[in-house]
N, C-alpha and C positions, 0 to 999 in steps of 0.2 A: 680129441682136438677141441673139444668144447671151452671157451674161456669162460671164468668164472671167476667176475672181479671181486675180490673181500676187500674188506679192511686192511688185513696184510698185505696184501700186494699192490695198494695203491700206495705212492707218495707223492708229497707235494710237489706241483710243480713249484711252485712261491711259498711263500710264509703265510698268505691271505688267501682264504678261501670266499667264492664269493661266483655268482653265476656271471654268465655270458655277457647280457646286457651292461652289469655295474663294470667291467672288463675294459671289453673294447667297442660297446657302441653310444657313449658320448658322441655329438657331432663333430666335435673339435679332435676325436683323439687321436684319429692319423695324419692330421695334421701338424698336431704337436710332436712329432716324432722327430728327436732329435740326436743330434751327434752325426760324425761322417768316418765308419772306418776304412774307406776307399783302399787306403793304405792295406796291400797284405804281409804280413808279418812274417821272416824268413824263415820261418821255423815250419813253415805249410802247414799241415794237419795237426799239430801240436797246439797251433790255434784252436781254440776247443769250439769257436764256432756260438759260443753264447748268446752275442748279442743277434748278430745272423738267426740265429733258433730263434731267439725271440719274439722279432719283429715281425718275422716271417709268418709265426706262429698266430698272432693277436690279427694279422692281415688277414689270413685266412679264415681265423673265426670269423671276423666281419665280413668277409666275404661270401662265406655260410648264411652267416643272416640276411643276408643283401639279397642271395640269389633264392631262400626262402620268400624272402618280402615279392620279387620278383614273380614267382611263381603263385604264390598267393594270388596275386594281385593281379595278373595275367593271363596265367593257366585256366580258361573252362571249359565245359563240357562240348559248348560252340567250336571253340580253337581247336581243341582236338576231334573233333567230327569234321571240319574242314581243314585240317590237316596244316594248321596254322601257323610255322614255324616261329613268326614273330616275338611269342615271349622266350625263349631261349636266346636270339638272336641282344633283345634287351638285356637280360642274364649275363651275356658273354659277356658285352660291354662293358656293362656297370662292373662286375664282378674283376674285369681287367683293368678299369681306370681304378680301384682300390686299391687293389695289391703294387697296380708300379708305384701308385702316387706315395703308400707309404715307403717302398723299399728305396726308390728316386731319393728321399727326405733323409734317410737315415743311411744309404750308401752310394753317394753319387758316382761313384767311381764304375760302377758296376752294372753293364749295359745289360739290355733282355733282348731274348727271341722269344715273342707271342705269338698266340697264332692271329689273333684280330687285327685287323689296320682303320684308319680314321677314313680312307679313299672309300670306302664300302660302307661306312655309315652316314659318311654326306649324304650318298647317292637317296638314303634314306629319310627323308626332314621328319617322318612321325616318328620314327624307330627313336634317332637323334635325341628330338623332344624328350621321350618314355626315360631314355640314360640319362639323360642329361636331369632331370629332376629326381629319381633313383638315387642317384651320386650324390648331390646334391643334400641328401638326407644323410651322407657320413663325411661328407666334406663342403661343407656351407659356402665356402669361398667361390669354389670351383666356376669358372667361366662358360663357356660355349667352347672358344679356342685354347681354353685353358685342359677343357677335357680330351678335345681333339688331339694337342701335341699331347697329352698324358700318355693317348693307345699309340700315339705315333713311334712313342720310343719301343714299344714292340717290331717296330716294323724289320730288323737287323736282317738282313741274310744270312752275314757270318761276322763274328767279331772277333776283335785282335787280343781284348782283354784275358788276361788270366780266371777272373771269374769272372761268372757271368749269370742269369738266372733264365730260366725257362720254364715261359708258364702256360699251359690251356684253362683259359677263366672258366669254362664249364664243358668238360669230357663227358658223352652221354646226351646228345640231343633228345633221343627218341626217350630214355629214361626220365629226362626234364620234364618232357610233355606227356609223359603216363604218369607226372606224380610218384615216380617210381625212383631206381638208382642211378645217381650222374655224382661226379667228385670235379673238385677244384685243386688241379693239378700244380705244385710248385716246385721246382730243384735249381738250387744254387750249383753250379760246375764252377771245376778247378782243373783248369789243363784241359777241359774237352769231356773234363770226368764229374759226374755225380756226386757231391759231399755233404749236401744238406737236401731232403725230398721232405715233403709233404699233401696228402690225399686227404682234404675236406671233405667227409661224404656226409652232408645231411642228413639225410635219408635210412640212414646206417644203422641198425642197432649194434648194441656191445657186445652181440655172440648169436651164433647161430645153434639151435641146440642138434642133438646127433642124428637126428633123422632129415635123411637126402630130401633137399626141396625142388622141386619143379622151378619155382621162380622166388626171388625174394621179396613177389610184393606180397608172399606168406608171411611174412616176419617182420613186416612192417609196416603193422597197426601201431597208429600211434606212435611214432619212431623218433628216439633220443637224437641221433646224429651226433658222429665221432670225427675225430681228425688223427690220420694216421704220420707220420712223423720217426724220422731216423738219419742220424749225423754219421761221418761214416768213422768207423770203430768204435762206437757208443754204441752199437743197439738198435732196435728197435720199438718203438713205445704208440700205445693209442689212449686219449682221454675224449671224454664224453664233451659234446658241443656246448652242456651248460654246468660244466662241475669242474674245479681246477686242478684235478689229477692225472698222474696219468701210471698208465700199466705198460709193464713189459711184456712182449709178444713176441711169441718165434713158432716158425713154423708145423708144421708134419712133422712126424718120424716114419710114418709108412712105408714099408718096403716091398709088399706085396704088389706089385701091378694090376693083378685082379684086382685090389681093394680101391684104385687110385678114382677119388672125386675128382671130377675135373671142374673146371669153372670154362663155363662160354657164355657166345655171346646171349641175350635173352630172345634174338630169333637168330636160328641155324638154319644155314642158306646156304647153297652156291659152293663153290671151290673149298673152303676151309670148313663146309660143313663136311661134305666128302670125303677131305681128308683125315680128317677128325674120326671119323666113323671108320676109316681104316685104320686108324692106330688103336682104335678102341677094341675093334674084331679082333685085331690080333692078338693083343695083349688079354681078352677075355674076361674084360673089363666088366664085371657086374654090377658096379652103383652109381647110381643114377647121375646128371651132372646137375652142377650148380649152375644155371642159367642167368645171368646181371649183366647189365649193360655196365660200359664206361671205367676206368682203372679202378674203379672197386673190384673190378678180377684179382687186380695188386692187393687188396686188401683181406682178399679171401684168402687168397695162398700165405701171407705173412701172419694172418693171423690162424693158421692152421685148419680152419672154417672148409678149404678145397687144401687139393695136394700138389694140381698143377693146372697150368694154363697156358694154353698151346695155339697161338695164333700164326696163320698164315692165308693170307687173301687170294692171294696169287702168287705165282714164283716171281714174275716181275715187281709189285707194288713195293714202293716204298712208302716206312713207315714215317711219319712225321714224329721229332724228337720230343715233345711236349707230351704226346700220347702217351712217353712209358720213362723217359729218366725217374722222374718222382717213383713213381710204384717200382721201378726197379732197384732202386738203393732200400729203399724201405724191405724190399721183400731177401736181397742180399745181407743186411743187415739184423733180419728177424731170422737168417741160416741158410735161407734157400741160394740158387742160381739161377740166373739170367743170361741166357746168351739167345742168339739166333737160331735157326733149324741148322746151322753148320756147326755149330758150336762155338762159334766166335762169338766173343766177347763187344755188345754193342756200342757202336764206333762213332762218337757226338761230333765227330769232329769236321762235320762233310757239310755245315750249313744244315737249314731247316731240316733235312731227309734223313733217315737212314740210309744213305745210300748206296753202306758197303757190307749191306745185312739181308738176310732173308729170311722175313719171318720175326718170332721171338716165342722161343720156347721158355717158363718159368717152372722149376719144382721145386721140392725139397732134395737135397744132396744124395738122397737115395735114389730116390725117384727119376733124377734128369739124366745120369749116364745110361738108365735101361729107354726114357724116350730114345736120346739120342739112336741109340745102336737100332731101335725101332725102326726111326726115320729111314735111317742109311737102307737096312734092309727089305725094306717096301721100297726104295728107289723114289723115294716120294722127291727130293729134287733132280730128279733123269727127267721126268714126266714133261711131256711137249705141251 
């Protein structure tokens, strides 16, 4: 399951090659982002979703860089010995008045549910200040008020449009603040459903090699940072943070259960650690898991790096939509499946929550009808 990008298997994504910075971090350049396809074309999916890819795509690198500068600049040994959440909290911000302000410019039509609001950063006037000059550095214009209504438009409960986008600016708090793995969550929905995701992981290298890690802050020394990306019946594809290509990626084939890596969280704790450790006994599960914070889970399984990821908190918790749309069409489109611990297909359509789901089981198509029949059989949702 090793990726190993060549020559061959990369192609352009453009005609121009050319790193990250010459790209998209001019200070003017999402601001010049222009055109309005508001308009959706009757044909649905037959829309191939290009310009959408696009935008979306150049947002996200920038967003990448933002939230590196961020952490640079933020993140020290201080903050993290006092347990200082505040540079992530900067991170969020900044990295969510990015992404709407270019996707706003270039598709007005098309409202967001974020997880950030403007009411919790007032309360804040230093935090404020930090985003506000951040920003500021990719989009020069930008106001005080002018940043505020930016994260406001995240604020949606539910919306009536047909598409819509859904973003968490930085998935992976505790990851942020170890210098470690956190992704910038993005997916455009159509109907309620998933059609365009993408997973910024900084932090990320372009493969993991075959021997099971403890943690992947093994593997990243000096780390490239990737952005994973997939439109739905196109595929799925990852290109490196400062190189303009990009590669095809699909998941496992593994079929053995003993063999299955799992991917979890980077601390196992509590309810979903237990039960984790029951599906693992039974199954007789011999290799070790892959431990990462933050929808870089999504990126482990799609790119065949893990075979599955099995998350469930509690029987009651609901999951928040922003956490898993993106990694779930990426990981569905690199082969694998996504559903709930019931087997239902994850249901966007209930406002911010999941809230007609339990849980979220992800594998490869081999691998997730043997969970599933796992699950049932442990009675793991009878359990009081």
């Amino acid at each position: 399951f090793v990726i190993k990008p060549t020559k061959a298997t990369f192609y352009s994504l453009t005609s121009v090659m050319g790193n990250m910075a010459s790209q998209c971090l001019p200070q003017n350049a999402l601001a010049q982002v222009e055109g309005d396809t508001g308009k959706i074309p009757s044909s649905g999916l037959q829309d191939t979703l290009d310009e959408e890819r696009s935008v979306a795509l150049k947002a996200v690198l920038t967003a990448c860089e933002a939230a590196r500068r961020v952490q640079a600049g933020l993140v020290s040994e201080e903050t993290i010995s006092k347990d200082d959440k505040s540079p992530v909290t900067v991170g969020d911000y900044t990295v969510q008045a990015i992404i709407i302000h270019a996707l706003a410019a270039a598709f007005p039509a098309y409202p967001f549910i974020a997880e950030e609001d403007r009411a919790t950063l007032e309360e804040q006037p230093d935090v404020l200040a930090k985003v506000l000059r951040f920003t500021k550095d990719y989009i020069p214009e930008i106001t005080q008020e002018g940043l505020l209504s930016t994260l406001d438009k995240g604020s949606n409960e539910m919306v009536s449009a047909r598409r819509w986008w859904t973003l968490d600016p930085i998935d992976g708090t505790l990851g942020f603040l170890r210098r470690d793995q956190y992704a910038v969550a993005l997916a455009l929905m159509e109907d309620n459903k998933p059609i365009l995701g993408l997973l910024g992981c900084p932090s990320l290298k372009l493969e993991v090699d075959s021997k099971p890690k403890q943690s992947l802050s093994e593997i990243t020394e000096d780390p490239i940072g990737c952005v994973l990306f997939a439109v739905k019946g196109q595929g799925a594809f990852m290109r490196p943070l400062s190189i303009n290509d990009e590669i095809p990626i699909r998941v496992s084939t593994k079929a053995d259960p003993q063999q299955i890596i799992f991917t979890e969280s980077f601390v196992a704790r509590g309810f979903a650690h237990e039960v984790n450790t029951k599906i693992v006994e039974h199954l007789g599960v011999t290799a070790a898991p892959l431990r990462v914070d933050s929808q870089c889970k999504y990126a482990m399984v799609a790119r065949g790096d893990s075979d599955a990821y099995l998350r469930l908190s509690s029987l009651s918790y609901q999951e928040c939509i922003w956490d898993h749309a993106a990694g779930a069409i990426i990981v569905e489109e690199a082969g694998g499946v996504v559903t709930d611990w019931r087997g239902k297909p994850l249901d966007y359509s209930q406002g911010r929550k999941l809230s007609a789901n339990v849980g979220i089981l992800c594998a490869n198509k081999e691998l997730h009808p043997i969970l599933l029949q796992t699950v049932e059989k442990l009675g793991i949702l009878e359990q009081k």
